[in-house]
N, C-alpha and C positions, 0 to 999 in steps of 0.2 A: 162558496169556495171551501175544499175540505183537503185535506193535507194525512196523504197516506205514507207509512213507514211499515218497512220488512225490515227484520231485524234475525239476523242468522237464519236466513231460513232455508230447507234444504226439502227435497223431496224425488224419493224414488218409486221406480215402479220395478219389482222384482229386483233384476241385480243392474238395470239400468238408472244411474240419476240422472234425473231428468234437471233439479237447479241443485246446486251447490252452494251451500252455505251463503246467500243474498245476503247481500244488506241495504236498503236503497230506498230513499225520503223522494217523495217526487209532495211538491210543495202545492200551496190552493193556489186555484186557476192555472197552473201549468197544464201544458200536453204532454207528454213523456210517450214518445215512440219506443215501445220493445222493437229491437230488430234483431236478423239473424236469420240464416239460413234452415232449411226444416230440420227438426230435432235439437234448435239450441235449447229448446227449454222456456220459450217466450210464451205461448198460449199455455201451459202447465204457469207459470206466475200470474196471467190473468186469472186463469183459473179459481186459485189460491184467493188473491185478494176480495174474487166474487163470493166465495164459499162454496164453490164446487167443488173443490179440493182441497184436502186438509195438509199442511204442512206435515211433515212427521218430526219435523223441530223447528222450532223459533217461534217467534211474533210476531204477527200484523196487526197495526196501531188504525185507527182514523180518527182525527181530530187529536190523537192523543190519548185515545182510548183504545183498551186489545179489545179485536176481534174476534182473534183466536194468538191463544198461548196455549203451546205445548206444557208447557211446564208448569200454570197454573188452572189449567182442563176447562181453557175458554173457547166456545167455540158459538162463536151469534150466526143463527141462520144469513141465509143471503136475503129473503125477504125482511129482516130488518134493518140491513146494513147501509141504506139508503146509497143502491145504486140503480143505473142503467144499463143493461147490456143489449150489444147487437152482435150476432155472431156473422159466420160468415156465410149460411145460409138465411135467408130472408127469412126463414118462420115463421110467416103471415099464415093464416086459417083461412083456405080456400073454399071455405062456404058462409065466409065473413065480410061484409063490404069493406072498405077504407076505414070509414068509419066508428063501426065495430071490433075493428082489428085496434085501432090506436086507443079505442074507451075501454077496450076490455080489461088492463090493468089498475084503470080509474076504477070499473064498477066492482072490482074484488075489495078493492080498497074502501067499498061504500061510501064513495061522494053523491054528493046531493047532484040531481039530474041536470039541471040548472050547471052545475060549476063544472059537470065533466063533458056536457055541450060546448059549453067556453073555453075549454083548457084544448080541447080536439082540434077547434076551428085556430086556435093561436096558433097550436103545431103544425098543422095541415098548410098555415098562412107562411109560416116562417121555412117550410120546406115546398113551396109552392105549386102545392099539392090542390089549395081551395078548388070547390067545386066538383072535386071528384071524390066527395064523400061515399056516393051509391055505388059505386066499381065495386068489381071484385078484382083479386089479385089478377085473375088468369088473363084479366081485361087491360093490364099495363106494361108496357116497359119493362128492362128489367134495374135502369134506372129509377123508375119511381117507384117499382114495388121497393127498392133500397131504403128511397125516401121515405115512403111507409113504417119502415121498421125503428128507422129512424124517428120517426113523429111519435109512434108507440115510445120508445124508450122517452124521448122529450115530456110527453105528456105530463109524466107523474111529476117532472123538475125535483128529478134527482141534483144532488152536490157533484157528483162523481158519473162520468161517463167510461164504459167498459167496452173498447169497439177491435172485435178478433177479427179480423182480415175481410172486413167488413166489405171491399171493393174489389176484391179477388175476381169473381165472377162477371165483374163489368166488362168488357170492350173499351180500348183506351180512349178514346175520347169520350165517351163518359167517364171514365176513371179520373180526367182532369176535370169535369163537370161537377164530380162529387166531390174533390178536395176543395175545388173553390167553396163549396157547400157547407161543410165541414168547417173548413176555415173561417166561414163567417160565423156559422154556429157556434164557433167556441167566442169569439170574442162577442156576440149577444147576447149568451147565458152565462160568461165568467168560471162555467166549470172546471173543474181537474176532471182530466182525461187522459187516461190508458189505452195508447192505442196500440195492436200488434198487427207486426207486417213484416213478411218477407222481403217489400219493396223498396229500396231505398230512396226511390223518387219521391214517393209518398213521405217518410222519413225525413228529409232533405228539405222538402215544402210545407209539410203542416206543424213540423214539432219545434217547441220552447227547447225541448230539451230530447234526447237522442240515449238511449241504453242497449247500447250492442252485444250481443250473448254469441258466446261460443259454446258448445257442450255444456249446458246448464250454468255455465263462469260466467261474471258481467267482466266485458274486456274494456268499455268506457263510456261513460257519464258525461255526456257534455253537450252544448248548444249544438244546434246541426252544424255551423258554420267552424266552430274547432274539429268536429269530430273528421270535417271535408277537409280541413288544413291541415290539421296537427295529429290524423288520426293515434292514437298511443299504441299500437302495437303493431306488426306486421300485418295480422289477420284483418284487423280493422283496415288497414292502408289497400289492402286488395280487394275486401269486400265491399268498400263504400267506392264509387265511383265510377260513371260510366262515360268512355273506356276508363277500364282501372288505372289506378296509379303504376308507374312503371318502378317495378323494384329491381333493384340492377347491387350484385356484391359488389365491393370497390375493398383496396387492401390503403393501408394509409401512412404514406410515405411521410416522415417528417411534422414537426408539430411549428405551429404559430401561425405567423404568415408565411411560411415558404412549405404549408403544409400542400400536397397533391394528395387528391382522391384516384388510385390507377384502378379504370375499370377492367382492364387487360388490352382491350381494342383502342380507347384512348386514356388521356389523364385529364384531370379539370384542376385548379387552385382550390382553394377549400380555408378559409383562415381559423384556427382554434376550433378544430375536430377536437374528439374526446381521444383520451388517451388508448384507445384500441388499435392492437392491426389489423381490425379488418372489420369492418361495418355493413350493414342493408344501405342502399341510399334510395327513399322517397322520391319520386318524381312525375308531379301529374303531369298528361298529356299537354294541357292548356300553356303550361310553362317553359316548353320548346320552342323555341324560334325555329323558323325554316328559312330557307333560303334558296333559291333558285340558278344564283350566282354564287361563286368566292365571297366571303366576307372574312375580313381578319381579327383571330380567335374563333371562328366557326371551324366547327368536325365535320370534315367528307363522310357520307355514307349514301345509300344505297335504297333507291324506293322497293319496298315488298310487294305491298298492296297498298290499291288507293280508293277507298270505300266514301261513295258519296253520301251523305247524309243531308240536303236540303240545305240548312243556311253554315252547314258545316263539310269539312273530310277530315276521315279520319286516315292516318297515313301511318301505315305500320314500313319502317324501315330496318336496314341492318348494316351492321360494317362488322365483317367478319362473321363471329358467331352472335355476339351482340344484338340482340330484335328491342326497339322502342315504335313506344305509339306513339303518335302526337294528333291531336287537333287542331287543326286551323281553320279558322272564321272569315280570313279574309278570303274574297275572289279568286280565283286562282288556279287555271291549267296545269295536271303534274301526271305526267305520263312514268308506267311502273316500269321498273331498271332501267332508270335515269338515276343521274349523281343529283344530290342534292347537299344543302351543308347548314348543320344546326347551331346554335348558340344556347347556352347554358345557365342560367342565372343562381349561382349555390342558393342567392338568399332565400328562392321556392323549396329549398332541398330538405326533408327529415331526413334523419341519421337514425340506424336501429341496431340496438345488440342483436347480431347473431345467433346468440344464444339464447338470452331470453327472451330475445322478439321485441321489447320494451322500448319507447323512443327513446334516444338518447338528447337528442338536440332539438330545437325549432329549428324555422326557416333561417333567421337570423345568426345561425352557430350557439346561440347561446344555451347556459343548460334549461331541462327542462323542468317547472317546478314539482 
């Protein structure tokens, strides 16, 4: 397990930057998901850490050690920085069997024949590949050539695994076949792993830990499970979440307990808001009650659309100008413009400056650290 650290690190391409001023320790044996939309600057920081890219300032540490310093004109190749990378093309050599495709790194490396037989057949076993050492690429899946590439990087038991949207080109049910994959892979080799992805499902499922990039900026550092609840900014609260979280302005009447959040269409109670007039309010879909009948404290509105999804619907409604989504889980018939009536829980609720975008509150009203 090896423990890598950016330290101011910035990097442009012409008049475009691609990251801005990083700074960011992903620890031994974690996973740390880069996410982000295209162009946030996520595959440019793998890049970086592999040595395909040179920062044009700051530090990259591993173990404690530069890799490269700007400032002190370090710069270790990538072949010796003891990593693994899998891009998001397979890169398998289509006049090379299984076999030879996953030893070829071994035999540059001049291992004895004996130990890069044994090291191929562990990898091959552990991505349960055995048996199909004779194949050639053009003869597999496009799952298991994945696999493949993945055995290739395994082989050499790197500390550090490098994986650039490695599952892009799967079909989704492989795409959940390979994270299980994955998932196990890290916790039987105890690696630190960089993984980049546009996906958030992926993101959400395989990662210790979650780094979400806007325009080259890291917007938050966190478990996947904070980053789904508490995401910290606006940007993060719409792009993590499928359906997204519903961000709705609210102006803020009154402080304590007799504080109301007025979205314009209704108003909610809200206790020990922040002292603003006028707030983002957070609200995932999952945290809507519905309702079929009157309930008292339930808000009348208005079904849009009712989008079936297998053990779920998703139910986009309105009252007035006002549109929320909600998901619901349970059974349940709902024919669109029909009345329906919701319930509101503040304590699911973020609060967000306006302004800076930056959470204000958790779920609970209180501040955020």
């Amino acid at each position: 397990m090896r423990r890598i650290e950016l330290r101011n690190v910035s990097k442009r391409f012409g008049k475009v930057v691609a990251v801005n001023d990083l700074s960011l320790v992903i620890e031994p044996g974690s996973f740390l998901t880069v996410l982000g939309p295209s162009g946030c600057g996520k595959t440019t920081v793998l890049r970086m850490v592999a040595g395909l890219e040179d920062p044009d300032c700051g530090e990259i540490l591993i173990d404690g050690r530069p890799i490269f310093s700007h400032q002190q004109g370090i710069h270790v190749p990538p072949s010796r920085r003891g990593l693994g990378l899998v891009f998001q093309s397979y890169a398998l050599w289509p006049h090379m069997t299984v076999f030879e495709n996953v030893a070829f790194g071994l035999e540059l490396a001049h291992l004895p024949a004996q130990e890069i037989s044994r090291r191929v057949a562990q990898a091959l076993s552990d991505l349960q590949l055995a048996g199909m050492e004779g194949r050639y690429p053009q003869e597999m899946s496009g799952g298991q050539q994945q696999r493949v590439a993945l055995a290739r990087m395994l082989a050499p038991r790197p500390g550090i695994f490098l994986l650039d949207e490695p599952l892009s080109n799967l079909d989704a049910r492989l795409r959940m076949d390979m994270r299980s994959e994955l998932k196990r892979l890290h916790r039987d080799t105890g690696a630190t792993v960089v993984y980049v992805t546009h996906d958030q499902i992926e993101a959400l499922t395989l990662s210790t830990h979650v780094a979400v990039m806007k325009e080259g900026v890291l917007e938050q550092l966190a478990p996947p499970d904070v980053v789904y609840r508490r995401p910290a900014t606006v940007f993060v609260a719409d792009f993590i979440g499928t359906p997204k979280m519903n961000l709705l302005p609210a102006a803020v009447r009154g402080q304590g307990e007799a504080a109301v959040l007025d979205f314009g269409a209704f108003t909610l109670c809200y206790p020990g808001p922040p002292a603003l007039e006028r707030v983002i309010v957070g609200i995932r879909p999952e945290s809507i009650m519905l309702y079929l009948e009157p309930q008292q404290g339930a808000v009348e509105f208005e079904t849009y659309s009712v989008l079936p999804a297998g053990a779920e619907l998703i139910v986009n409604v309105r009252r007035g100008d006002l549109m929320l989504t909600i998901r619901e889980t349970r059974p349940m018939t709902i024919e669109m413009d029909r009345k329906i009536w919701l319930s509101f829980v503040p304590a699911t609720f973020n609060l967000y400056d306006p302004v800076t975008s930056r959470l204000l509150t958790d779920g609970s009203g209180g501040p955020v650290p």
